[in-house]
C-alpha positions in Angstrom: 0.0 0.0 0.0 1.2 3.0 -1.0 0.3 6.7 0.7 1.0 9.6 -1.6 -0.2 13.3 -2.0 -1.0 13.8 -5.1 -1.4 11.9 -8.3 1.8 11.5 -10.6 3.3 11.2 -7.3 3.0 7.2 -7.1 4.3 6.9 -10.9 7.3 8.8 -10.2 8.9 7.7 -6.9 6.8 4.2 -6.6 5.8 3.6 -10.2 8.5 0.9 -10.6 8.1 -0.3 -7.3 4.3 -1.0 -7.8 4.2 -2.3 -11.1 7.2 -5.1 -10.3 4.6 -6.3 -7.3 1.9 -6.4 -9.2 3.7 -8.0 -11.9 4.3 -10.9 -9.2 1.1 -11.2 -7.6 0.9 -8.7 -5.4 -2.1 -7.0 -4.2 -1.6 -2.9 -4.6 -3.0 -0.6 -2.8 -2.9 3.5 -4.1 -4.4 5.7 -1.1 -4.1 9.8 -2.7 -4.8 12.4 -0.7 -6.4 14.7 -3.3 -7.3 14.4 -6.8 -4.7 16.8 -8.2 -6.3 20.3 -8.1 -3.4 22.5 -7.9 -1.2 20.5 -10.4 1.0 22.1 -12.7 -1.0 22.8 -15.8 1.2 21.8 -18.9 0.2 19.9 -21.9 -1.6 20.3 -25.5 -4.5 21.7 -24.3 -4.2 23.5 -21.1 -7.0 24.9 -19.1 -7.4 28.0 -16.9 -3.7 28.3 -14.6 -4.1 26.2 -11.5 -0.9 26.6 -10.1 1.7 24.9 -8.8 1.2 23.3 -5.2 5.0 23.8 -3.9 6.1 25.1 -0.6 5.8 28.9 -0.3 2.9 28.6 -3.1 -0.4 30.7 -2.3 -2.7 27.6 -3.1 -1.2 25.8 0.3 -2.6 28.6 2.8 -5.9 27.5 0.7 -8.0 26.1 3.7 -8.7 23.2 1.7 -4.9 22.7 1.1 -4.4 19.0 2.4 -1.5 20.4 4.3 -4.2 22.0 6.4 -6.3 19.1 7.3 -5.6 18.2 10.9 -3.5 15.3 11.2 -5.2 13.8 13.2 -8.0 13.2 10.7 -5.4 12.6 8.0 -4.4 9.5 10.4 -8.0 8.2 11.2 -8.6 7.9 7.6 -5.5 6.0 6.7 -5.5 3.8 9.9 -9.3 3.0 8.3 -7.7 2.1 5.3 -5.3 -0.2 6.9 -7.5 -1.8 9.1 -9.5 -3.1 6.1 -6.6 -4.2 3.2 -4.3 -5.3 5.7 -1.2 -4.4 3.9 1.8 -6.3 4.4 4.2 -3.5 3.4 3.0 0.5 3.6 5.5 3.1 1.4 5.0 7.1 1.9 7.3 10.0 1.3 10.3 10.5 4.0 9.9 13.1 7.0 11.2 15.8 5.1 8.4 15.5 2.5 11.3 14.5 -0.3 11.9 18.1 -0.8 10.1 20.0 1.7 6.8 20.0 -0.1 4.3 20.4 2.8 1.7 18.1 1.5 3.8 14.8 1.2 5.4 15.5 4.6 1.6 15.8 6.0 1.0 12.4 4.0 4.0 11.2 5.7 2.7 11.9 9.3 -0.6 11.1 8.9 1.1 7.6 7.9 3.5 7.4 10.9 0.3 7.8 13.4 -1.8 5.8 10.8 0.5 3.0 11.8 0.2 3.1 15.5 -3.4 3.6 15.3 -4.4 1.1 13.2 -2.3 -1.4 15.7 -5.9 -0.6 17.6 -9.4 -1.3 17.3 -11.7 0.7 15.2 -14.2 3.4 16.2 -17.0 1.0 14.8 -14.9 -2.4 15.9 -13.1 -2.8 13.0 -10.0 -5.3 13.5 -6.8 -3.9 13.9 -4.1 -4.6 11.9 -0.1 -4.2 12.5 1.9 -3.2 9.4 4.6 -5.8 9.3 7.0 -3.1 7.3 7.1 0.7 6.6 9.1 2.3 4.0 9.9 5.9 3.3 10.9 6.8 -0.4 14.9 7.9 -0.2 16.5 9.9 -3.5 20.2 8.8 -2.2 22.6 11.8 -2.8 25.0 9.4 -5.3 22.2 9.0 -7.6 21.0 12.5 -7.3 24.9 13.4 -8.2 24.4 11.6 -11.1 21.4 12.6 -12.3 23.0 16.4 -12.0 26.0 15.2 -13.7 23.4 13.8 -16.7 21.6 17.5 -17.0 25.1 19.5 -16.8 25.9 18.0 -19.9 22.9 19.8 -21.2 23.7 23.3 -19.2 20.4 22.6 -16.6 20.5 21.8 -13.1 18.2 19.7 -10.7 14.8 21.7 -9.7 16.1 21.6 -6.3 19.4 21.3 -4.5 21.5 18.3 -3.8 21.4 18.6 0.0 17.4 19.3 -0.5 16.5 16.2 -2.2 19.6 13.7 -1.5 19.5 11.3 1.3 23.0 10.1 2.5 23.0 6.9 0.8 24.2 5.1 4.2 20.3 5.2 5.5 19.1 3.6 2.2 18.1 0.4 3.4 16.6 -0.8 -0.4 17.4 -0.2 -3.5 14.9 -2.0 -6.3 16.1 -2.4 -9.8 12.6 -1.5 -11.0 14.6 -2.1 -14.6 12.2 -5.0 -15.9 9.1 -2.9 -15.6 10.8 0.8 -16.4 9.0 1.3 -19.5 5.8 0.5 -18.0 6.8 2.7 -15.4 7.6 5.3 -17.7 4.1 5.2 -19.4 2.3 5.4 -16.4 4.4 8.3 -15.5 3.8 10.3 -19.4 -0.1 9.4 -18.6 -0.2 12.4 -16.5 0.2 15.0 -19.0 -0.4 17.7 -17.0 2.4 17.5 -15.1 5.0 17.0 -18.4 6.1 20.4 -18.8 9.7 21.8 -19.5 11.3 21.6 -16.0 9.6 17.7 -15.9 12.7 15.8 -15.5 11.4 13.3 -17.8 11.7 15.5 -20.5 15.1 16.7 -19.7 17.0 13.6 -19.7 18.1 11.9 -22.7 16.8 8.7 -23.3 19.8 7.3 -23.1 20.1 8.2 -19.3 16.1 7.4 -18.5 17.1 3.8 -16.7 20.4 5.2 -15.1 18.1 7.9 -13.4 14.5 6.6 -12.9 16.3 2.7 -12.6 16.0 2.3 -9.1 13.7 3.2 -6.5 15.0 3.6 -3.5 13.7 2.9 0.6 14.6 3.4 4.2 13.0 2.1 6.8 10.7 3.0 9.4 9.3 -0.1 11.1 9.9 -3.7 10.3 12.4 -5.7 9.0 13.6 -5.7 5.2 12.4 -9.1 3.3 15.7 -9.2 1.6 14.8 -12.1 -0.6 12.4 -9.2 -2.1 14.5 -6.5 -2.0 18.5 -6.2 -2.6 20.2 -4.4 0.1 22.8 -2.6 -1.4 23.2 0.1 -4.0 23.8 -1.1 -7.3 27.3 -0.9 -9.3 27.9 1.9 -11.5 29.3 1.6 -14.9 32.5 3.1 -15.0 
């Protein structure tokens, strides 16, 4: 099960993650916390400007702005959620939202408590249910490096700063080679067009550099223990 903010979201950090599960049996669960309102507005035919929901952005002092729902509600509905699929494995954004974005790090706190409460009963005696493994989606600085090294060639630069998005790569617990379902991952990901505009990094990288940078999706983790016959535990070995 997978907790994420926004749509597009779950395609680009998770999309590879998701679709190899699947792919072998597994039962996926998408819970989004809104349906996209304030999404950038690219594409062939775009529609009045909605904005883009980033921190410091008008639209997230909005009252409807997800950020602004009390956590506490944010929680209750997830814990519901868990109680009834009974995920074996739950995946949100890291504490720090990824990059700060207020809405994935309110995803990723309504999670945490999620978690505990849904280790109790429910309001209308609904069975609880404790998660046998959390992850939280890690960009590890060597791979963000790399990916900066892949757009210098081209004179652009990461949207954000290295020490914004990267995680040291010592807390990366898992890194998935997502490589046997990348192009899969990749349509799901050019399905929200929307969102493709010129700063999309999927647009900026060469083809040629798409599985290097979008390749491997990478976890720590916040409860459990690893199934390592799942999931390698160790970065994987650059070309030279």
């Amino acid at each position: 099960m997978a907790v994420h903010a926004h749509p597009d979201d779950e395609s680009m950090s998770t999309g590879g993650t998701l679709a190899l599960f699947a792919k072998n049996g597994a039962r996926v669960i998408l819970v989004c916390a809104t349906a996209g309102e304030e999404g950038e507005n690219h594409g062939p035919r775009p529609c009045e400007d909605l904005g883009a929901l980033m921190a410091g952005a008008p639209s997230n002092y909005h009252p409807r702005a997800f950020s602004h729902v009390p956590l506490e509600q944010v929680a209750r509905n997830i814990a519901s959620i868990i109680r009834d699929v009974r995920p074996d494995v739950v995946i949100t954004y890291n504490e720090r939202g990824l990059y700060g974005h207020p809405d994935h790090v309110r995803a990723h706190r309504g999670t945490m408590l999620a978690l505990e409460m849904a280790r109790r009963e429910g309001p209308q005696g609904e069975k609880p249910w404790e998660v046998p493994l959390a992850l939280c989606i890690e960009l590890p600085r060597s791979r963000m490096e790399r990916i900066q090294a892949i757009l210098e060639k081209k004179g652009e630069t990461l949207p954000y700063p290295i020490e914004v998005l990267g995680t040291e790569d010592a807390r990366v617990a898992i890194w998935l080679d997502v490589g046997p379902v990348l192009e899969m991952k990749l349509r799901a990901i050019r399905c929200h067009k929307s969102q493709l505009g010129p700063k999309s990094l999927v647009n900026r990288i060469p083809e040629e550099f798409l599985r290097d940078a979008l390749g491997t999706e990478c976890y720590s983790v916040a409860r459990g223990i690893p199934m390592f016959h799942l999931f390698p535990s160790g970065p994987p070995k650059e070309d030279p």
